[in-house]
DOLO-130790 format. One record per residue (C-alpha): residue in one letter; x, y, z. Coordinates in steps of 0.25 Angstrom, whole numbers, padded with zeros to 4 digits. Layout:
BEGIN
<node res="A" c1="X" c2="Y" c3="Z"/>
...
//
This chain:
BEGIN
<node res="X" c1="0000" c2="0000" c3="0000"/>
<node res="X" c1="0011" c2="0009" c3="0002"/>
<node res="X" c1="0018" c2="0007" c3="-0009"/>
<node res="X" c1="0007" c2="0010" c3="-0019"/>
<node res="X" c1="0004" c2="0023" c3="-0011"/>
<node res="X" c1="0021" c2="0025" c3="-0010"/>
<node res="X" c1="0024" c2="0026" c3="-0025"/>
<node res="X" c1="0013" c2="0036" c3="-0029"/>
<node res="X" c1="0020" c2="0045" c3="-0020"/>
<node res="X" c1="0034" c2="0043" c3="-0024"/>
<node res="X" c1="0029" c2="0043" c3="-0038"/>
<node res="X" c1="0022" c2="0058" c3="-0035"/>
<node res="X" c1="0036" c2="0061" c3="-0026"/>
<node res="X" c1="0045" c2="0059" c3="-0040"/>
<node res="X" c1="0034" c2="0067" c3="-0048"/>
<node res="X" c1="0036" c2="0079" c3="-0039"/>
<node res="X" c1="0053" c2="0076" c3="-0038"/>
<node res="X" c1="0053" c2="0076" c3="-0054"/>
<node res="X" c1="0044" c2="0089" c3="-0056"/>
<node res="X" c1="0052" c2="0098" c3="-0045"/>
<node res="X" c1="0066" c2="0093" c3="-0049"/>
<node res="X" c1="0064" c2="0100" c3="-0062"/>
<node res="X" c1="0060" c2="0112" c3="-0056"/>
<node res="X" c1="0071" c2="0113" c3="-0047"/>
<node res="X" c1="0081" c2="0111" c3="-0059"/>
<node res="X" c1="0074" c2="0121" c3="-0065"/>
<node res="X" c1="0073" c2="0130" c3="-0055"/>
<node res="X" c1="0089" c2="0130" c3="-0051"/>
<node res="X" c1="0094" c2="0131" c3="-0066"/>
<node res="X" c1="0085" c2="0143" c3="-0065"/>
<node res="X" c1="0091" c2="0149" c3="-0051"/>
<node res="X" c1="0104" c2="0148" c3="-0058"/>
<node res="X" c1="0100" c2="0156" c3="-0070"/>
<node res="X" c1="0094" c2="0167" c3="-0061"/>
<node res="X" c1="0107" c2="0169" c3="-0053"/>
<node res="X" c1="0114" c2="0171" c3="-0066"/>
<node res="X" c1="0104" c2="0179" c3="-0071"/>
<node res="X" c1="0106" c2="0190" c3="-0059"/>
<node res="X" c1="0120" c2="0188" c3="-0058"/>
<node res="X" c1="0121" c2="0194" c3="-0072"/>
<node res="X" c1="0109" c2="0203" c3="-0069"/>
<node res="X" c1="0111" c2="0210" c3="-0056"/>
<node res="X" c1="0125" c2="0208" c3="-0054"/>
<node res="X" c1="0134" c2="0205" c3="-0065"/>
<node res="X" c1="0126" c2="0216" c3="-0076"/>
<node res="X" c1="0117" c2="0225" c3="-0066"/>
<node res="X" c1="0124" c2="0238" c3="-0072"/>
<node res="X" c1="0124" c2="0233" c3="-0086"/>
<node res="X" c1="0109" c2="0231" c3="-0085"/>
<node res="X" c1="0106" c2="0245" c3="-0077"/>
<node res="X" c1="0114" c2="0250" c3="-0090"/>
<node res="X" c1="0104" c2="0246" c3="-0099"/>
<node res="X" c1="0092" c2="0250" c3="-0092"/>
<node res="X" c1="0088" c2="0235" c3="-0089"/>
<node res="X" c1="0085" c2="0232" c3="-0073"/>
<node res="X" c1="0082" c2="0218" c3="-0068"/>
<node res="X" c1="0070" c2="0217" c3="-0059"/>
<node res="X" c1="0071" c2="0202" c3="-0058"/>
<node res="X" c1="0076" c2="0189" c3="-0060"/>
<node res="X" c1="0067" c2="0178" c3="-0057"/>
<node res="X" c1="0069" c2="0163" c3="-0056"/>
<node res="X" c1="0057" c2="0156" c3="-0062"/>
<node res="X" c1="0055" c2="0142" c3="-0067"/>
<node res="X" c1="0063" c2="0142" c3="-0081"/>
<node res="X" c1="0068" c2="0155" c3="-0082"/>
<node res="X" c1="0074" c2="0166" c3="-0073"/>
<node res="X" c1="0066" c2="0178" c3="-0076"/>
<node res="X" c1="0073" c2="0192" c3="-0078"/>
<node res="X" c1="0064" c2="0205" c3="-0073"/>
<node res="X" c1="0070" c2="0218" c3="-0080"/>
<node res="X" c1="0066" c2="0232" c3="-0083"/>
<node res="X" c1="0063" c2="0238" c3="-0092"/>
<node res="X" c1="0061" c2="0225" c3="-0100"/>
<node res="X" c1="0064" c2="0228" c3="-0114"/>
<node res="X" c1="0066" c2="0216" c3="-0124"/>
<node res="X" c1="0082" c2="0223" c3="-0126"/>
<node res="X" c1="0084" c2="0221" c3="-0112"/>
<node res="X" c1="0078" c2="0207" c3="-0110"/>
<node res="X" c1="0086" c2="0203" c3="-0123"/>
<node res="X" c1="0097" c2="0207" c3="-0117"/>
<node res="X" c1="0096" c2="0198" c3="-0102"/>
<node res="X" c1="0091" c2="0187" c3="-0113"/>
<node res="X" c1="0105" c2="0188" c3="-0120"/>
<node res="X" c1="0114" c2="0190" c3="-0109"/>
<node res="X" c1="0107" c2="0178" c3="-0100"/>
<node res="X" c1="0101" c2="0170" c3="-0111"/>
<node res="X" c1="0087" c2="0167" c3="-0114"/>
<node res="X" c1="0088" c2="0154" c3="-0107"/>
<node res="X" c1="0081" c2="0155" c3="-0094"/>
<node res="X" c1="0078" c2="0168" c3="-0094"/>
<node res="X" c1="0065" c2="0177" c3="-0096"/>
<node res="X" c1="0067" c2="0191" c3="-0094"/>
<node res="X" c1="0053" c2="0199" c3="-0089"/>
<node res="X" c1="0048" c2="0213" c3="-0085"/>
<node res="X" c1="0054" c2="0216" c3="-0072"/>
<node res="X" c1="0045" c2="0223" c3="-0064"/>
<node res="X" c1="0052" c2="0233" c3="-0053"/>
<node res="X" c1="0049" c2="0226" c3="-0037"/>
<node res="X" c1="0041" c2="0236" c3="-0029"/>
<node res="X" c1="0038" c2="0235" c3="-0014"/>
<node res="X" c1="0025" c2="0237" c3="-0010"/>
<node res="X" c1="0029" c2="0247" c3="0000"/>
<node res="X" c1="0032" c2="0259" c3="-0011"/>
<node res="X" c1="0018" c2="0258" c3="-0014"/>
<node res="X" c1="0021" c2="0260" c3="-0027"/>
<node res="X" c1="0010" c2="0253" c3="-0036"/>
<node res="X" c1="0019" c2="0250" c3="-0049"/>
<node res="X" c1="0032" c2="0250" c3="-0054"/>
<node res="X" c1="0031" c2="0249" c3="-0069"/>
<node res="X" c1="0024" c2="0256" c3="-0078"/>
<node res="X" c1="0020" c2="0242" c3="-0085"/>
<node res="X" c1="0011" c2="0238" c3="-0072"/>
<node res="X" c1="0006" c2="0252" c3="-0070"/>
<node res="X" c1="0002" c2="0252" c3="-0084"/>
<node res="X" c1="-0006" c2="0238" c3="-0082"/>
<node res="X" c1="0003" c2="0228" c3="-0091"/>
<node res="X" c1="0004" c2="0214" c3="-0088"/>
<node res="X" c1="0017" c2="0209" c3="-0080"/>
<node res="X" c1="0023" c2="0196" c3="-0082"/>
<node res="X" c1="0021" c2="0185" c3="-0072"/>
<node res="X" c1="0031" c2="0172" c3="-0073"/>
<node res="X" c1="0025" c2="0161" c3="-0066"/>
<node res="X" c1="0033" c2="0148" c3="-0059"/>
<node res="X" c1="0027" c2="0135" c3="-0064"/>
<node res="X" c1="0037" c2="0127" c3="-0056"/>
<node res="X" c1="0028" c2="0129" c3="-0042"/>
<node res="X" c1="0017" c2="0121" c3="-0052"/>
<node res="X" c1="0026" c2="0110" c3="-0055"/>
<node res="X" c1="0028" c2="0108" c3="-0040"/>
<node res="X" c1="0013" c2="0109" c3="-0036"/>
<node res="X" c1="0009" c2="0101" c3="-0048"/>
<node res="X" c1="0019" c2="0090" c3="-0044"/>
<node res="X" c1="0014" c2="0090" c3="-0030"/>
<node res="X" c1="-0001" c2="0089" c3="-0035"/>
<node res="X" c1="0003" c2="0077" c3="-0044"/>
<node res="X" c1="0009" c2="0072" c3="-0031"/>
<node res="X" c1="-0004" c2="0073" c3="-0022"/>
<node res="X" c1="-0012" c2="0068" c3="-0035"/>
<node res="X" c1="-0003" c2="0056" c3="-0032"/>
<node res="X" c1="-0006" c2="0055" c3="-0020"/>
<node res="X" c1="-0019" c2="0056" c3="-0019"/>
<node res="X" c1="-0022" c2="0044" c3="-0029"/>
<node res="X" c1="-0013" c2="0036" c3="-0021"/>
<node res="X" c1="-0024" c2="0038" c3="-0010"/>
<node res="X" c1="-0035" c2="0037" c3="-0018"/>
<node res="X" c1="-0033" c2="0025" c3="-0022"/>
<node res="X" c1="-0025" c2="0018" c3="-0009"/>
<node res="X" c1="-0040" c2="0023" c3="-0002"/>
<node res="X" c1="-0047" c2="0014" c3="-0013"/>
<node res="X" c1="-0038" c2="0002" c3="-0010"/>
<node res="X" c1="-0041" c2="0002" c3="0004"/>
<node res="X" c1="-0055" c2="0004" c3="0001"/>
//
């Protein structure tokens, strides 16, 4: 009785292993790309960027790319971190300017004020982890299911 009750759960343990190793594979090549990323960006060429007029609101991880924030964005200046860093695993966006909200101040950008749409990234590893845990409570739950009907 154990037994049949014993693999199911390996079973949905191995599922949930397999689906989060990935990730976390995923996530550390991405951790490493950032830390290039802002070494190049706020240390190594913070002045030569200022030069240009180009400031750098944000650097991101998120789950296959690390995501550059700068302002002004202009297609020249994205162009430019796309050929100095490579296209590869990297998305640069409209940086928005961090505001606390103790200055009271309502916006800082002239695209919010007017009403424009800003662009949201979401994180779909979280879904893969809740995903792989519902797979493993399904499991489970069929398991008892139908060890109730044997003994019945």
């Amino acid at each position: 009785m154990i037994k049949k009750f014993l693999m199911p759960m390996i079973m949905g343990f191995c599922l949930v292993f397999v689906q989060l190793s990935g990730t976390f594979a995923s996530s550390e090549k991405i951790l490493q790309k950032q830390s290039k990323v802002d070494q190049f960006l706020f240390e190594d060429h913070a002045a030569e960027l200022e030069e240009q007029g180009m400031f750098v609101t944000h650097t991101s991880p998120e789950e296959n790319h690390v995501e550059i924030g700068i302002s002004p964005y202009t297609e020249e200046h994205a162009n430019y971190l796309y050929e100095v860093l490579g296209e590869e695993d990297i998305k640069v966006v409209e940086g928005q300017q961090a505001t606390t909200l103790l200055t009271g101040a309502e916006t800082t950008s002239t695209e919010i004020a007017a009403g424009e749409d800003v662009a949201t990234t979401e994180n779909n590893g979280m879904l893969g982890i809740i995903g792989s845990l519902a797979l493993l409570a399904l499991i489970i739950t069929f398991v008892f299911i139908k060890r109730k009907k044997h003994q019945s």
